[in-house]
Every structure is written in structure tokens, then in C-alpha cells.
C-alpha positions, -999 to +999 in steps of 0.1 A: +133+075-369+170+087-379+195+064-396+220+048-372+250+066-369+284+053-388+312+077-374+349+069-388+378+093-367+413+086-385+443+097-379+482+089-378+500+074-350+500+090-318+471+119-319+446+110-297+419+088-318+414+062-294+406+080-264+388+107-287+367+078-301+359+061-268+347+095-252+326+098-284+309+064-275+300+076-240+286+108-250+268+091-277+255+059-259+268+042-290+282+003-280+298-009-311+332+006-313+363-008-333+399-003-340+410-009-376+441-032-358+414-056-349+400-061-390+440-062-396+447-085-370+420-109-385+431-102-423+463-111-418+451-141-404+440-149-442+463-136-464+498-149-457+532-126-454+544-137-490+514-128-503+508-091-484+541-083-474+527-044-469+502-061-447+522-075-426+541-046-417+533-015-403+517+010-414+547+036-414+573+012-428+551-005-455+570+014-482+596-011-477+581-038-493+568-017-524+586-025-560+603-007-580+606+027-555+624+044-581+594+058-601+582+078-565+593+114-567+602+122-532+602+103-498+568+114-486+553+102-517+566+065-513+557+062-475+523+075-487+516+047-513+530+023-490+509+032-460+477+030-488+486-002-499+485-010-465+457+001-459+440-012-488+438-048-475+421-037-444+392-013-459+376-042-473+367-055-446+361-021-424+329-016-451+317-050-446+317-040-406+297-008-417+270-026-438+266-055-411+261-024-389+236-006-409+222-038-419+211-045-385+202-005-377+236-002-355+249+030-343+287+022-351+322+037-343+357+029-362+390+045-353+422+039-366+448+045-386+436+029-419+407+054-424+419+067-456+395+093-471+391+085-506+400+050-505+368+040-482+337+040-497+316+057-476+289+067-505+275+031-507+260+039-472+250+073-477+212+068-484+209+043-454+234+057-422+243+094-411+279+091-422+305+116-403+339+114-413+364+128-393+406+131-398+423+142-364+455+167-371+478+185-345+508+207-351+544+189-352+553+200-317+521+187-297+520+148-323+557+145-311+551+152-270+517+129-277+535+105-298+567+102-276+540+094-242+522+067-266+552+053-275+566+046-240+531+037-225+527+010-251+566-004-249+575+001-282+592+034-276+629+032-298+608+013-329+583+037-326+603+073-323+625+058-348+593+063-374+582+094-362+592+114-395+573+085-415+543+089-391+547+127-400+544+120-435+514+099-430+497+130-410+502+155-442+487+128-463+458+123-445+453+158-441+456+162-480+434+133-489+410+152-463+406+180-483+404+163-514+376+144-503+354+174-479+366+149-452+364+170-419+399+181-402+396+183-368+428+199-347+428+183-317+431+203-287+418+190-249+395+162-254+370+186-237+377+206-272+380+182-296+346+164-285+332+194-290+339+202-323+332+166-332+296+169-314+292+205-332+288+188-362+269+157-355+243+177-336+249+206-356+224+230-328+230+262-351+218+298-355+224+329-374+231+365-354+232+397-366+266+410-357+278+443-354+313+445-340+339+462-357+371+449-372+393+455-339+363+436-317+367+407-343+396+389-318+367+391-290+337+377-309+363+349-324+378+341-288+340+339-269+327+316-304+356+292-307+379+293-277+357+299-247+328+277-259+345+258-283+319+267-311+327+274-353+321+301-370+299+286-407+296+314-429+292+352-432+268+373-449+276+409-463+242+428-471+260+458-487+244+491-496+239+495-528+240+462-540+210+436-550+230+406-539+249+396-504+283+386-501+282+350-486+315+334-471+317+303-461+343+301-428+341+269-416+362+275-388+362+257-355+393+250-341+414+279-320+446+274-340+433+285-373+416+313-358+445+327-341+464+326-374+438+343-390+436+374-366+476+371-366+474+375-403+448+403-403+471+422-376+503+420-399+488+435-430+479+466-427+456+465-465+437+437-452+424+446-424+418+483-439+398+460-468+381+445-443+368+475-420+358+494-454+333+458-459+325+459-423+312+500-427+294+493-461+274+467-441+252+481-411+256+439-399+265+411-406+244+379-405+264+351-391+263+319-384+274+303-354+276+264-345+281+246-313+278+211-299+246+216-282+218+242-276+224+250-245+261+260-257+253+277-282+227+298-257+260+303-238+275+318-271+247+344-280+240+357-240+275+363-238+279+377-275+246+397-263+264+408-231+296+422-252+268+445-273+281+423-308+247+416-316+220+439-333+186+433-315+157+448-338 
């Protein structure tokens, strides 16, 4: 039997992780799903204002109530430590959640804001629950359309856009803390998309192909892998002539937007993709490995990757 599932989506104000997490739930026939704001609803039931001031604010403005401001270098880096502290008196009880959940062989699912990677403690469940971690990012542009329609449909709209540059700041921290931690990034697109990628990894239905498109068919095999079927590309091998040893890369790519920039990049400079053609002749193929949410989409991936003539058949 597997472990029961303990699947934490975090992210600032305004991206999505709600109705991300509840489509997550369906797809995964999981029951137990909970918002952070519930386990701080009920700590602040215990600890009084005077004691938590940060508490009893929100998360974006709990920088107010931190002491002496003046040693913080910048404004980003006081709106991050007061949005931890904040968070701090609510993770406590978030892991107590997990090991009541584990304890009674739970599937689980937390959203919310407070999901701080590096200040949960996620390893003291590792040997006993599949843990999945997963931050939810979007571009400036798309949080502030997403956050402006959040912030009217819950009637808080003028308090809320009023914070919008704090809940900026609290994106970029998360994001930072992400990486810091190999805490999983995941841009969110459609929620058709963004399920996807989320599922790629928790089902993780993977294979490796022997590709052999060249450098200017790279934008095709990219587009039919990550933005037609909403797959990731894990790592590519170079078997080059000559040499006893492969070149491995690991990619990790499986959102569109990070793609694009990469094949924007490769367009601009001339010397990298002339680099990158001389690897791609001194290598007959190139084994790659290719990730989607489920088999039968990544059987989608290789017919039409088949279809195109990118893969070597032997």
C-alpha cells in the first residue's frame, strides 16, 4: 500500500490556490482539504492581540507590528519577516493537522498563504506520507488582473489593492524560499494547465525518447511537450562521439512561460544557438526525458512527437 498523500499548494494573495487546490481534491478523490485561515482563525482564538500583534493582522501588513524596523535593509525585506512571523504562529498547528492526518493514514490537502517553504517542517513526515510541495507563481500582469477580480468578489477590494505591492513582495519571497528549499514553482496558467503540471509530478507517468530534431525544430518538440499537452521536459542526455561519458542536463521545465523565454533567448544569440547545433551534430540523438500527468498523455506526446519524425525508432 502507498503512504497517504500530504499535498501543501502555497502561494500569495490572489493566484489561484483555492480553486487550484479544490480541483486537486476532485481529481484525487482526496476529502480532507484545508485553508491555513481556518488553523489561524482558531489560533488567534488562543493567543490574544497583545500578545501576537503580527497574528492578528494580515498577512501583507504584519510588518507593521515588527520592532525596531530600522535594522531591515530594504522594504521587501521587512514585509518578508513580518509575513514569516506571521506565519510562524500558524505552522504549528498546520503540522499537527499533517501528523493527525498521517496518523490516521489520511490523504490530506492544505492551501494557503502561510505555506512557507523552509519554515514547515515537512521532513518529520517524510518516512511515513508522500509529501508534494508546491509554491504557485504568475507574472505581475496576470496576479494583478487575478488579484483585482479576488479582491472585488470577496468585498474587500480598496484594502486589498491598497496591498498589492506588499502582496508582490510576498510572491518574490516565496518564490526565493522555493528555491532555496527544492520546493516546486509551479506558474499558473488555465487550471486545465496548472492541474496538469501539478498531477505530472504526483503521478510522475514518465519515459525517455530518442530525439533527433535539430536546433531550429527545437520550438516544435518544446510547443507539442509543454504547451499542447501540458508535459515537462526532465533532463537531457548527450552521448557524444568520442567521449566515454554523456552529458546529462537536468531541465526541469514544465511551464510554457519559461520555455518560451528560453527559445526567445536561444533566437537572440547567435553563439548560443551555433553552440548548441555543434552539440546537437556531435550527438546522432539525444535521449530525453519527457513527463506528463498521465499515461495516456504522455502516449499523446510520443505519437505526435512520432508523427513530426523527432524520434529515432531503432
Amino acid at each position: 500500500m502507498r503512504k497517504p498523500y500530504v499535498i501543501l499548494i502555497g502561494s500569495a494573495s490572489g493566484i489561484g490556490k483555492s480553486t487550484i487546490a479544490a480541483e486537486l481534491a476532485k481529481s484525487l478523490n482526496i476529502k480532507h482539504l484545508i485553508e491555513t485561515d481556518f488553523i489561524r482563525a482558531v489560533i488567534r482564538g488562543i493567543i490574544g492581540k497583545e500578545y501576537a500583534p503580527e497574528l492578528h493582522s494580515s498577512s501583507y501588513d504584519a510588518y507593521k507590528h515588527i520592532r525596531n524596523k530600522n535594522r531591515f535593509k530594504s522594504y521587501d525585506e521587512l514585509v518578508s519577516a513580518g509575513f514569516d512571523d506571521h506565519a510562524s504562529y500558524v505552522i504549528p498547528g498546520l503540522e499537527k493537522i499533517i501528523q493527525r492526518a498521517v496518523t490516521d493514514y489520511d490523504d490530506i490537502i492544505i492551501e494557503g498563504v502561510h505555506l512557507v517553504p523552509g519554515l514547515v517542517n515537512i521532513e518529520q513526515f517524510e518516512d511515513d506520507a508522500e509529501i508534494y510541495f508546491f509554491i504557485l507563481a504568475s507574472d505581475e500582469e496576470s496576479h494583478k488582473e487575478r488579484f483585482v477580480k479576488r479582491a472585488v468578489e470577496i468585498h474587500r477590494g480598496g484594502k486589498q489593492l491598497d496591498f498589492f505591492r506588499e502582496n508582490r513582495i510576498i510572491h518574490d519571497h516565496l518564490l526565493s524560499q522555493a528555491e532555496a528549499n527544492d520546493v516546486n514553482v509551479i506558474y499558473s496558467e488555465s487550471i486545465e494547465k496548472t492541474l496538469d503540471k501539478i498531477l505530472s509530478i504526483i503521478n510522475k507517468s514518465c519515459t525517455t525518447l530518442k530525439l533527433k530534431n535539430t536546433v531550429d525544430e527545437l520550438e516544435d518538440v518544446i510547443n507539442i511537450i509543454i504547451n499542447e499537452n501540458n508535459g515537462s521536459l526532465e533532463k537531457v542526455t548527450y552521448n557524444i562521439k568520442g567521449f566515454k561519458e554523456p552529458l546529462v542536463r537536468n531541465i526541469n521545465v514544465g511551464d510554457n512561460e519559461s520555455a518560451l523565454k528560453f527559445i526567445e533567448k536561444l533566437n537572440e544569440d547567435e553563439n548560443k544557438k551555433e553552440y548548441l547545433d555543434k552539440l546537437y551534430n556531435l550527438s546522432e540523438y539525444r535521449e530525453t526525458t519527457i513527463c506528463a500527468s498521465n499515461q495516456e498523455k504522455l502516449d499523446k506526446i510520443i505519437k505526435e512527437l512520432n508523427d513530426k519524425g523527432y524520434v529515432l525508432n531503432e
